[in-house]
N, C-alpha and C positions, 0 to 999 in steps of 0.2 A: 357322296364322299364329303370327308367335312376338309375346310379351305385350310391348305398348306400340307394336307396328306400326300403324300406321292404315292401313284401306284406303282406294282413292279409286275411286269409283265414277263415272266422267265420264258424263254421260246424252250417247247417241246425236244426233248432227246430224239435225233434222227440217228439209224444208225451211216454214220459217211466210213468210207474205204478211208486208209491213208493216206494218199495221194491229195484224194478231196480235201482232207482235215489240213493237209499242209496248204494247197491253195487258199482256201476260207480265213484260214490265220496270215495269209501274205496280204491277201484283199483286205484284210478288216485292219491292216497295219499301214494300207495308202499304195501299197504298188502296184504299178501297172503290168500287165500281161507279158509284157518283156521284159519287165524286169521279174516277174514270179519265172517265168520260162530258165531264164540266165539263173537264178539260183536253183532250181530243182534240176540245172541240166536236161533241159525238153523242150520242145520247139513252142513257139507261141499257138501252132493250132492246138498243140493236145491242152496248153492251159484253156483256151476258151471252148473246147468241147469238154472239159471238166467242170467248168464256170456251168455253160448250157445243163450239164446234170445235179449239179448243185442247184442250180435256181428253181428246177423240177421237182427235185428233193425239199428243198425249205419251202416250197412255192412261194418262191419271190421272184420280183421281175426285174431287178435291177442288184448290182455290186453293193450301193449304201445298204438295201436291203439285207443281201447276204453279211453283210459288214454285220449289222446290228444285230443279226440274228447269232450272229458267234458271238458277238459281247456277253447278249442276253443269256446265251447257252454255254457260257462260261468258257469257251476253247480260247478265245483270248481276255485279256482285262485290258484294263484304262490304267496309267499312269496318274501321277496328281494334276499331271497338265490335260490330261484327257488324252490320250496318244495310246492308240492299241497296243498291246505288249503280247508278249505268250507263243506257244505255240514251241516248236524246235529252232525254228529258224525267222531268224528275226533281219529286218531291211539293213542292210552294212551303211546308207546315207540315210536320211531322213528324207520322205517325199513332202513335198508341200502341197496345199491345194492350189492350185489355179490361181496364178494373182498375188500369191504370195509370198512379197521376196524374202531371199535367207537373208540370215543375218549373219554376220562376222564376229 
């Protein structure tokens, strides 16, 4: 590779149900399992037994994972600020990560 080339690594077309495609765009957008449940109307087990078929599906073992692999497979994008976008339905607050206070 010559120095300052970026690779791009586009992750493989899987085919996901609807359901799935919605959860993977709430996850890649920062919310948690209660709050993907409270906007699909669905209890937080069936969100994380869809998570468990996702991560099987993409073979990933972790949410960042499944995160990145929608970026990469285009079901969500990046803002200028870098902040996942797309999808039907998008987070009504903004979640922060861990540690990070909002701002007023």
């Amino acid at each position: 590779m010559i120095a300052g080339e970026a690779t791009s690594r586009v992750a493989p077309r899987i085919p996901l149900t609807e359901g799935e495609s919605r959860v993977l765009s709430l996850v890649a957008q920062g919310m948690s399992n209660q709050q993907i449940a409270e906007a699909l109307s669905v209890s937080s087990k069936t969100v994380r037994n869809r998570l468990l078929v996702l991560f099987r599906k993409l073979q990933v073992s972790n949410r960042t994972e499944a995160a990145l692999h929608a970026v990469r497979g285009g079901l969500v994008g990046l803002d200028q600020e870098g902040a996942a976008t797309g999808g039907d339905l998008v987070a009504s607050t903004p979640v922060l990560p861990a540690g990070v206070p909002a701002t007023s």
